[in-house]
TIFIDO-132216 format. One record per residue (C-alpha): x, y, z. Coordinates in Angstrom, 1 decimal, m for minus. Layout:
BEGIN
      xx      yy      zz
       X       Y       Z
...
END
This chain:
BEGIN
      xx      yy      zz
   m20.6   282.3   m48.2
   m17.2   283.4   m49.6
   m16.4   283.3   m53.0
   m12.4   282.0   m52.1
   m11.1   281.1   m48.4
    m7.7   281.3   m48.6
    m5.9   279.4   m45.4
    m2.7   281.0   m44.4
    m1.6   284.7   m44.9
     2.0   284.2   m46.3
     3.5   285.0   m49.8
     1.1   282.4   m51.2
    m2.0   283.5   m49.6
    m1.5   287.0   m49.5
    m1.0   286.8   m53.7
    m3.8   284.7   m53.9
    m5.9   286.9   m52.1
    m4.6   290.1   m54.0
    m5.8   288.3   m57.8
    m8.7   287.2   m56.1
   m10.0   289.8   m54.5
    m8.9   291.9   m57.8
   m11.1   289.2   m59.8
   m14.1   290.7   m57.5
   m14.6   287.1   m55.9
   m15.5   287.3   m51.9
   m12.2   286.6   m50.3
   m11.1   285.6   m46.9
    m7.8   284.8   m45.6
    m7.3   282.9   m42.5
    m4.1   283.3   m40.5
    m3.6   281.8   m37.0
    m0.1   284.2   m36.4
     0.4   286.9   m38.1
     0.2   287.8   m42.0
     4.1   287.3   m43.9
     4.7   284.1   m42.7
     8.1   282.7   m42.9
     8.8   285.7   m45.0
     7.9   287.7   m42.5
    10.5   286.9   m40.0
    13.6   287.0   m42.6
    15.6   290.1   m42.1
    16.4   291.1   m45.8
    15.3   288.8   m48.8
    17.4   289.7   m51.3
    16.5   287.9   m54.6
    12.8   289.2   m55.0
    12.5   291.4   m58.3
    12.5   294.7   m58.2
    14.8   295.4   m54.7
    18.3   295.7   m56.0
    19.2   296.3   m52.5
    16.9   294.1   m50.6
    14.1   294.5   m48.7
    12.9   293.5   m45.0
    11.0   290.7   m44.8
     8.4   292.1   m42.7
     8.2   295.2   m45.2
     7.3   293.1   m48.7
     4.7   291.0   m46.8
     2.9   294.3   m45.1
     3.2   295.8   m48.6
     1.3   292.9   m50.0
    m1.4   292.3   m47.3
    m2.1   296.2   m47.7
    m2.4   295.7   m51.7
    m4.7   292.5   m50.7
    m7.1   294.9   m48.2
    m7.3   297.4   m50.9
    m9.2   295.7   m53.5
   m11.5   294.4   m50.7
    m9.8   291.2   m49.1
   m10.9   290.4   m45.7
    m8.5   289.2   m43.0
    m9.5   286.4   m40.1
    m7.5   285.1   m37.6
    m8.0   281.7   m36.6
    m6.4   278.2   m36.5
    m8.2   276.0   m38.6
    m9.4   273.0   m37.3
   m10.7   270.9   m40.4
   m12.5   271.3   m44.0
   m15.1   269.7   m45.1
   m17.0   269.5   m48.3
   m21.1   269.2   m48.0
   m23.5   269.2   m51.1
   m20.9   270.7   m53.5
   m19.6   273.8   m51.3
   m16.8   273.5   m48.4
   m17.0   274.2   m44.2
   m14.0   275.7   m43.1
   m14.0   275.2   m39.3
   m11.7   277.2   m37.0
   m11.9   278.4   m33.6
   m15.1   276.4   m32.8
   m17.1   277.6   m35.5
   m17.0   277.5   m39.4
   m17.3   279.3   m42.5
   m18.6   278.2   m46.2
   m16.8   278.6   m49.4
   m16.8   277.6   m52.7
   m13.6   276.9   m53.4
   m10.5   276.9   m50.8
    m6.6   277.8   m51.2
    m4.5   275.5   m48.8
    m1.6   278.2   m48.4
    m0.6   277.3   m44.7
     3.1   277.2   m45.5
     5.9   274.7   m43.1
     6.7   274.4   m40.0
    10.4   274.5   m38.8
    11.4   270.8   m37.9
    12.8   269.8   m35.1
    16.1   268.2   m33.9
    14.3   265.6   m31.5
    17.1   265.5   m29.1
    17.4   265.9   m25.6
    17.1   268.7   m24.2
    15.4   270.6   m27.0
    11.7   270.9   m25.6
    12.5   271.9   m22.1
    14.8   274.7   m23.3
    12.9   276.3   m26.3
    12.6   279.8   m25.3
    15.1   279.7   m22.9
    18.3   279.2   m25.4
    16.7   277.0   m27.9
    15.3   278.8   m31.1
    14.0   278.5   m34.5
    14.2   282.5   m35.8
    17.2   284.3   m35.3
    15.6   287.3   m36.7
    13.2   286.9   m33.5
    15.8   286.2   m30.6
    18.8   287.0   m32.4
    19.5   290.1   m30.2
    18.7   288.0   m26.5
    22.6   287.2   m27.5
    24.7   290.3   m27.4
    28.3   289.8   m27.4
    27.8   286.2   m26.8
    28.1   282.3   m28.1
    25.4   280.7   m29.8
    25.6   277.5   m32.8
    23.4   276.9   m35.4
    22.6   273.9   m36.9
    21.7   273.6   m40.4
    24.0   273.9   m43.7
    21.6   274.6   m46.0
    20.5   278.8   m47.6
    18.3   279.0   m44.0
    21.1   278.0   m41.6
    23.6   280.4   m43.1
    21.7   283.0   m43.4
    20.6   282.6   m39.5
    24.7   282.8   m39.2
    25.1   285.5   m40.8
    22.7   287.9   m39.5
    23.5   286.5   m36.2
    27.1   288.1   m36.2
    25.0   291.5   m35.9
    25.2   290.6   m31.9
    26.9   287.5   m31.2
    30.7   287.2   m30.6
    30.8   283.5   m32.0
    28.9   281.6   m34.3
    29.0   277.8   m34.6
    27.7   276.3   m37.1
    27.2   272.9   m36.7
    26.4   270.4   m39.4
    26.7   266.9   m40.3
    28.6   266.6   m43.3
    31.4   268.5   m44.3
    30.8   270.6   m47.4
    27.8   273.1   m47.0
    24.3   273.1   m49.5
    23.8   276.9   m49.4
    24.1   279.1   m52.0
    27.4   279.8   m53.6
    27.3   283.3   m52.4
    25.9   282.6   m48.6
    29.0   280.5   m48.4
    31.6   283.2   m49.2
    30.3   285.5   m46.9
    30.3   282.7   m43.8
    33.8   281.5   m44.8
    35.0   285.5   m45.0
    33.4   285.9   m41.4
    35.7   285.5   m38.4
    33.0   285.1   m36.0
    31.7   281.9   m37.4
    33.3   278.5   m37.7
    31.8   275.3   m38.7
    31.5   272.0   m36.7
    31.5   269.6   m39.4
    30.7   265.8   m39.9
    28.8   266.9   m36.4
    25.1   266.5   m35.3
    23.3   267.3   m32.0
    23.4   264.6   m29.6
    22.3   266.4   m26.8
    21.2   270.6   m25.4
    22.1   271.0   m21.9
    22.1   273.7   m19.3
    20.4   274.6   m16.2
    17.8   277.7   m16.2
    19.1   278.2   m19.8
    21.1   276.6   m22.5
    25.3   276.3   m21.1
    26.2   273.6   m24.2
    25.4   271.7   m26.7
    26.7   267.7   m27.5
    27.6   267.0   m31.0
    28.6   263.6   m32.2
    30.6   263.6   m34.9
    29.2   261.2   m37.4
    32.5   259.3   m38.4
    34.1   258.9   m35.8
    31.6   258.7   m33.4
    32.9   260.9   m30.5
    31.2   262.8   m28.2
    32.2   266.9   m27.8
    30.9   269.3   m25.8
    30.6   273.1   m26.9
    29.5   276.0   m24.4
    26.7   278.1   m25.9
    24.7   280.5   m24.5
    22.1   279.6   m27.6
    21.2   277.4   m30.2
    19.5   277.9   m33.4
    17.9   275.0   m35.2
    17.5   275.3   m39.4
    17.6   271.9   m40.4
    14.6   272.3   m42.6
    10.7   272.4   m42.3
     7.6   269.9   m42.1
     3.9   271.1   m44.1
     1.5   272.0   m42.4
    m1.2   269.8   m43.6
    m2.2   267.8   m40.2
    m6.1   269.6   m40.8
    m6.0   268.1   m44.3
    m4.3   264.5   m44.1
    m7.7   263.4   m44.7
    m9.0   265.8   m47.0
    m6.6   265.9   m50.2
    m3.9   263.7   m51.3
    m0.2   263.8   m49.9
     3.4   262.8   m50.7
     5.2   260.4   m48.5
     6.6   264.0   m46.6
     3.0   265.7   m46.1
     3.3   268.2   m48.7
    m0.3   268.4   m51.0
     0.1   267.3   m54.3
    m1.2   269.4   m57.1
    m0.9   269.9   m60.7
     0.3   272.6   m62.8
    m2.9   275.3   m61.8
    m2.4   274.1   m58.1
    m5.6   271.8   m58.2
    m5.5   269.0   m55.5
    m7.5   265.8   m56.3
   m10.6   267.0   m54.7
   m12.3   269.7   m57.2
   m12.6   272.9   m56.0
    m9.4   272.8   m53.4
    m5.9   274.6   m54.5
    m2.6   274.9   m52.9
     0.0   277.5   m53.1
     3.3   277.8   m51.8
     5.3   276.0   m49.3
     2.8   273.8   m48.6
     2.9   272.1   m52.1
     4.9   269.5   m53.1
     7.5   271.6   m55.5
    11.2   272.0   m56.3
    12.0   275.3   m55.0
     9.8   277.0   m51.9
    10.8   280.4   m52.2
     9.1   283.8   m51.6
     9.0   284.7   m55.3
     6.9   280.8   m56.4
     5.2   281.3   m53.3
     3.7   284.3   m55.1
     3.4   282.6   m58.3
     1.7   279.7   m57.1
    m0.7   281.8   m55.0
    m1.6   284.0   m58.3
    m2.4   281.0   m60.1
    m4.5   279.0   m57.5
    m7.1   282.5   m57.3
    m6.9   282.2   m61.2
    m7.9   279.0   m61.6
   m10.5   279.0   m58.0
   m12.0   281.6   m60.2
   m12.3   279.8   m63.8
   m13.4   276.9   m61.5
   m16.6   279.2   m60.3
   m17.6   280.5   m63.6
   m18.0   276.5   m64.6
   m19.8   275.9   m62.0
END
């Protein structure tokens, strides 16, 4: 039995594994990728302390699963199935069989949503993506669009004029949410322009992707675009499907929790994107996560 199972390996779960495991409680994170999460996949994060210039994504979450391992933190990979809770301790079930805890940090993170158009599931992977830090360099010297105005969406723009001629960016109103500063550098960028007022009616193409079909929402004309690619960044969903019956929700999916990430069901935490919160970002990831093994640990001692 495990002192702390922690489910998901990203910013959340690999802080909450570093205090726990520091705490000396048995520790165990499940992760059904690979450890980083989200975090993992964005090229440079830029407004984490301490990295005036940045740092890879991919480098600050190896750094913190290594910090994590050395103070004794196992690692499992696994998808997890369900949890239950049986005479006061918890059954984590994953890959047909289970493990016991006493206490459990939900840290499983968001998925990237989807558009729900046509077209869109039978070309994923062959034009249609949802990481251009994964398939960002498939497009060399050509025409892809993202869709998405928000930090995510530019950002996918932006490091996607590293190998694409032209960037559109489609989205359906005509003033973007992203940062102040995102902006600037899209607007200063002659390889994207911006589709406003516009959403995805339709992705067609062949083998692969050949164009996209955005309605523009006042008018309510139809317009084709050639593309060679399409990124979608309109957002993410929880990832709480193993839980829906577990712990409370809010009307979106994300677990609801109090100040020290307690859920209504004592004994059961969550940290990070997962929670319902005002800003999911790598940096409250890490806070939450700290807290959550704090307070899994006060929550042992009482017991």
């Amino acid at each position: 039995m495990y002192d702390v199972t922690i489910v998901g390996a990203g910013p959340a779960g690999l802080s909450a594994g570093l205090y726990a495991a520091r705490a000396k409680l048995s520790t165990v994170i499940i992760e059904k990728m690979y450890p980083g999460g989200q975090a993992a996949i964005t090229y440079r994060i830029e407004n984490y302390p301490g990295f005036s210039d940045g740092i890879g994504g991919i480098e600050l979450t190896d750094a913190m699963k290594s910090q994590a391992e050395k103070f004794d933190a196992k690692f499992l990979n696994g998808c997890v199935e369900k949890i239950e809770k049986q005479d006061g301790v918890f059954r984590v079930f994953m890959n047909g069989e289970s493990i016991t805890a006493k206490t459990v940090i939900l840290a499983s993170g968001a998925q990237p949503k989807k558009i729900g158009v046509k077209g869109e599931q039978e070309f994923t992977g062959k034009g249609v993506s949802y990481c251009a830090t994964c398939d960002g360099a498939f497009y060399f010297d050509r025409t892809v669009a993202v869709v998405g105005g928000g930090d995510t969406a530019i950002e996918e723009a932006l490091f996607l004029t590293r190998f694409a001629s032209k960037i559109y960016v489609i989205h359906r109103r005509d003033q973007l949410r992203a940062t102040k500063i995102l902006q600037e550098r899209a607007f200063q960028n002659d390889k994207i322009s911006f589709v406003w007022d516009s959403v995805v009616n339709e992705i067609r193409g062949e083998d692969a992707v050949k164009e996209v079909i955005v309605k523009n929402v006042k008018t309510g004309s139809l317009n084709s675009i050639p593309i060679d690619g399409i990124f979608v960044a309109i957002g993410q969903s929880p990832a709480t499907n193993f839980v829906k019956n577990l712990v409370v929700l809010d009307e979106q999916g994300y677990i609801i929790t109090n100040d020290k990430m307690m859920t209504d069901v004592r004994g059961i935490f969550a940290a990070g994107d997962v929670r319902q919160k005002p800003l999911r970002q790598v940096i409250t990831a890490a806070a939450d996560g700290a807290i959550a093994a704090v307070e899994a640990g006060r929550f042992i001692e009482g017991q």
